[in-house]
C-alpha positions as CSV (number, residue, x, y, z in Angstrom):
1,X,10.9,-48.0,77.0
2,X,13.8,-45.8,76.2
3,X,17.1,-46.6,76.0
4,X,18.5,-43.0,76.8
5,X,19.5,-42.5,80.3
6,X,17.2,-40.2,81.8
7,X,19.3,-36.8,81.7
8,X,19.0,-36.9,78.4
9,X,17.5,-33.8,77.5
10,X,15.0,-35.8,75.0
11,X,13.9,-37.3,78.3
12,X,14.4,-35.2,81.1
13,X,13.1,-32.3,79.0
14,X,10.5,-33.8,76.3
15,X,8.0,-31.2,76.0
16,X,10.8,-28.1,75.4
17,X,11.0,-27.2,71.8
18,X,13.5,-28.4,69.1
19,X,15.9,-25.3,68.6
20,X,17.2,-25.2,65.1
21,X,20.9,-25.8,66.8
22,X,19.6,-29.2,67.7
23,X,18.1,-29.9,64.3
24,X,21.6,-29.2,62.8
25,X,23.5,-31.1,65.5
26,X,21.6,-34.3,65.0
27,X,21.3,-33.9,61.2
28,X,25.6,-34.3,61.5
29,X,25.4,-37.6,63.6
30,X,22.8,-39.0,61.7
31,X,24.9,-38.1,58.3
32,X,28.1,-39.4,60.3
33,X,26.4,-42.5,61.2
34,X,25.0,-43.2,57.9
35,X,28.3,-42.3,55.9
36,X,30.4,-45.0,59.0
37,X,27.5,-47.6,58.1
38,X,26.0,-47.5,61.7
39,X,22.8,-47.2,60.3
40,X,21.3,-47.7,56.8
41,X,20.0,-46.2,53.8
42,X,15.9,-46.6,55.0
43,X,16.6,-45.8,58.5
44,X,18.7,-42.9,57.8
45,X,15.8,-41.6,55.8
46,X,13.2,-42.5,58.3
47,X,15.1,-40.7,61.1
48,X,15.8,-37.8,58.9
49,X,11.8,-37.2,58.6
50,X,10.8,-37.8,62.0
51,X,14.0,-35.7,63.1
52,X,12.6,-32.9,60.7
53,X,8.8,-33.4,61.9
54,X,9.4,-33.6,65.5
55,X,7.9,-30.3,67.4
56,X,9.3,-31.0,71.0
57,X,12.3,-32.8,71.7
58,X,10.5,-36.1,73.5
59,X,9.9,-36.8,69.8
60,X,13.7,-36.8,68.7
61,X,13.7,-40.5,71.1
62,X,13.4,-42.9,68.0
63,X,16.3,-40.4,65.8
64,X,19.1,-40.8,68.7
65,X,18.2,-44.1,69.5
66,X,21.1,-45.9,68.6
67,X,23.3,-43.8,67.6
68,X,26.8,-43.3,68.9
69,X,27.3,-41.4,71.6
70,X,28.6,-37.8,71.8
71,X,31.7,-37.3,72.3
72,X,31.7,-34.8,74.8
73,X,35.6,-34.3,75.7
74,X,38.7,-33.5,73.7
75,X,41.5,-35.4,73.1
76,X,44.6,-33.6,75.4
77,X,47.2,-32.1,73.4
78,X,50.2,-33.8,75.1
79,X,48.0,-37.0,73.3
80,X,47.1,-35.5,70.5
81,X,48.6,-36.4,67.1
82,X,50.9,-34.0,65.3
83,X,50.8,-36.2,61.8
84,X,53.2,-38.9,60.6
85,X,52.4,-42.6,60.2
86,X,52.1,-45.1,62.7
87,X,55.5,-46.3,64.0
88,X,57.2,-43.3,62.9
89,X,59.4,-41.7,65.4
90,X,58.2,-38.0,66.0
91,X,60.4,-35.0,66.5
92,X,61.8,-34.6,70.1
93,X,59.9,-32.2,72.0
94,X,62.2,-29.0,73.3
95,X,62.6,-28.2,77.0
96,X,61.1,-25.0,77.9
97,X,63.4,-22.2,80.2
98,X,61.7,-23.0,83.3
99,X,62.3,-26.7,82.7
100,X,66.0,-26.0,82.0
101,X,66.5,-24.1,84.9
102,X,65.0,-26.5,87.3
103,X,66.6,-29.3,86.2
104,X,70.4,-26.8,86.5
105,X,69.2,-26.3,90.1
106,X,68.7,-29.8,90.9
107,X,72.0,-30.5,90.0
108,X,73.6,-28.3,91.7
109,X,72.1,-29.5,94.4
110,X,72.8,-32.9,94.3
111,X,77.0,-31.8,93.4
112,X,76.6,-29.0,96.4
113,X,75.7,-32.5,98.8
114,X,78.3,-34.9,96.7
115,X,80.9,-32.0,97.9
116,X,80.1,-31.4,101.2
117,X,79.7,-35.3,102.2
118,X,83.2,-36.0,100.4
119,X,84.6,-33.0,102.7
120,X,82.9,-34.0,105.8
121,X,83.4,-37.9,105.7
């Protein structure tokens, strides 16, 4: 029994026809995973030739078995690195127009109440 959770396409779909896209695609994560050392020298080459013999994708079971996951988001780019080392401070990030003039307006709002409850009181 697989191991694939059932929307898989290599489950939910097994009789469909491996596209050349997803020849290539898993060729990279098997070459990824073989180059990290997630999988090794025999079964990289055994997954290679079923992954190149396989007809319909039900077949391509036994080459993603395994394997790690897709990733299937990206990273946001508020997270994102922008180079440097760990621990290095990174260059402050400027305030755009919008955020200058809100913060301005807020101010003079808070100043406009200071006033008028020193006046009133």
């Amino acid at each position: 029994m697989s191991n694939l959770p059932i929307s898989s396409p290599y489950r939910s779909t097994p009789n469909e026809p491996v596209s050349d896209a997803e020849r290539d695609q898993l060729s990279s994560r098997l070459n990824a995973a073989f180059t990290d050392g997630t999988i090794d020298a025999d079964a990289y080459q055994l997954r290679l030739d079923q992954l190149f013999a396989a007809q319909r994708m039900g077949e391509l079971v036994p080459v993603v078995e395994g394997l790690p996951p897709l990733q299937t988001y990206q990273s946001p780019a508020i997270v994102a690195s922008v180079g440097g080392r760990p621990g290095e401070l990174a260059e402050g990030r400027t305030g755009t127009n919008l955020t200058l003039v809100t913060v301005g307006a807020i101010a003079g709002v808070v100043l406009l109440i200071a006033i008028l409850l020193v006046v009133l009181l």
